[in-house]
C-alpha positions in Angstrom: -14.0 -3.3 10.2 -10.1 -4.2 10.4 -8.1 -1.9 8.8 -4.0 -2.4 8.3 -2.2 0.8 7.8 1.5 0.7 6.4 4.0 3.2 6.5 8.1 3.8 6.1 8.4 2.4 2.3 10.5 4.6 0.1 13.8 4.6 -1.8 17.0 3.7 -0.6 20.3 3.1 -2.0 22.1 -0.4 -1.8 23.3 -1.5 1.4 21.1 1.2 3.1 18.0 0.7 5.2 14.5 1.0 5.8 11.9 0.8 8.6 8.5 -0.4 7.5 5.4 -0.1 9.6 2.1 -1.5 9.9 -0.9 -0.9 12.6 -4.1 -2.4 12.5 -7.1 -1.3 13.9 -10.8 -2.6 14.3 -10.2 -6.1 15.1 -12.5 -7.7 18.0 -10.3 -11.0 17.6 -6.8 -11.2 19.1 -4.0 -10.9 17.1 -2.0 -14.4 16.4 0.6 -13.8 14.0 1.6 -10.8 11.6 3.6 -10.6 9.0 5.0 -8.9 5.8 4.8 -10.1 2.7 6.3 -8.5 -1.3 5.7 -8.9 -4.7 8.0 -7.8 -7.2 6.7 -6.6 -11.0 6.3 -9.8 -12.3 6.4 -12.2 -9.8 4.2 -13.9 -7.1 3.6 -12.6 -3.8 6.4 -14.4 -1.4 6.2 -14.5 2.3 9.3 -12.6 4.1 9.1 -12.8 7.5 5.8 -13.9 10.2 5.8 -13.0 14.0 3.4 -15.0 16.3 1.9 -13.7 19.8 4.9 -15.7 21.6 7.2 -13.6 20.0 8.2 -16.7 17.8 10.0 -15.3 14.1 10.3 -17.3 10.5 11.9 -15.7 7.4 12.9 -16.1 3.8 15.9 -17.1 3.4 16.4 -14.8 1.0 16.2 -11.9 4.1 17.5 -14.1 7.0 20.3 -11.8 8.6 19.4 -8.6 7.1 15.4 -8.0 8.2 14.2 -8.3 11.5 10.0 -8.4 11.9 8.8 -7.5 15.7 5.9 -6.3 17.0 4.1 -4.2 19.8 0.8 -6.3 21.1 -0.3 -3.0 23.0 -0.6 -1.5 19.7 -1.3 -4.0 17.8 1.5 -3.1 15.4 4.0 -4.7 13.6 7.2 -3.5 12.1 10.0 -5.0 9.8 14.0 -3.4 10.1 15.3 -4.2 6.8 19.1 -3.7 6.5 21.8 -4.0 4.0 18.8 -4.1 1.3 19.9 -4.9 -2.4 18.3 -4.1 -5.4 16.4 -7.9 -5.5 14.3 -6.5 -2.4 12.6 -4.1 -4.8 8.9 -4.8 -4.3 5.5 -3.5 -2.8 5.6 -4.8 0.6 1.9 -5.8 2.3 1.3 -6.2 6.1 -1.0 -9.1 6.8 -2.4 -10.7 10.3 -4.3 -13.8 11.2 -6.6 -14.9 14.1 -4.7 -18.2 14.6 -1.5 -19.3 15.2 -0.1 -19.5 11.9 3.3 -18.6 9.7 1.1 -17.8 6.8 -1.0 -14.9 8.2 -3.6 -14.0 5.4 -7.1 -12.8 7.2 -6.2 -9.2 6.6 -3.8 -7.6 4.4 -2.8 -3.9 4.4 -2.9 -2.0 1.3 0.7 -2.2 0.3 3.7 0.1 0.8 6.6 0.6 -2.4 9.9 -0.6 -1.4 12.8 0.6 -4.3 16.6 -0.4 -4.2 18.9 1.7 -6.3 22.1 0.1 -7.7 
């Protein structure tokens, strides 16, 4: 059974940063693309950043410049260095990976991690 762990949320004052985690275990399929995704009270679940196997990246706008998604194939992990975070990247963030080649990774999703931004 695939399992996606995620780890490093918190809170953090404007203009700081955070590290977010997310490893996933039990897969018998190779991993294609992971990716984060957030959803803020209120609001519907947006994509912010996907990673494929190549090593290919695609963000939100609303992150490009300040988040940067890799990844580590040998541990099947992937991690997301969110920078100069403001108080509109307040959300509950959720790891998610596909099979295929995709930029909207959505076979497995981890069980969420709180992100806060304090003005």
């Amino acid at each position: 059974q695939v399992q996606l762990v995620e780890s490093g949320g918190g809170l953090v004052q404007t203009g700081g940063s955070l590290r977010l985690s997310c490893a996933a275990s039990g897969s018998s399929f190779s991993i294609n693309a992971m990716g984060w995704y957030r959803q803020a009270p209120g609001k519907q679940r947006e994509l912010v950043a996907v990673i494929i196997r190549s090593g290919r990246t695609n963000y939100a706008d609303s992150v490009k410049g300040r988040f940067t998604i890799s990844r580590d194939n040998a541990k099947n992990t992937v991690y997301l260095q969110m920078n100069s975070l403001k108080p509109e990247d307040t959300a509950v963030y959720y790891c998610a990976i596909d099979k295929y080649t995709t930029f909207v990774p959505d076979d497995y999703w981890g069980q969420g991690t709180q992100v806060t931004v304090s003005s």
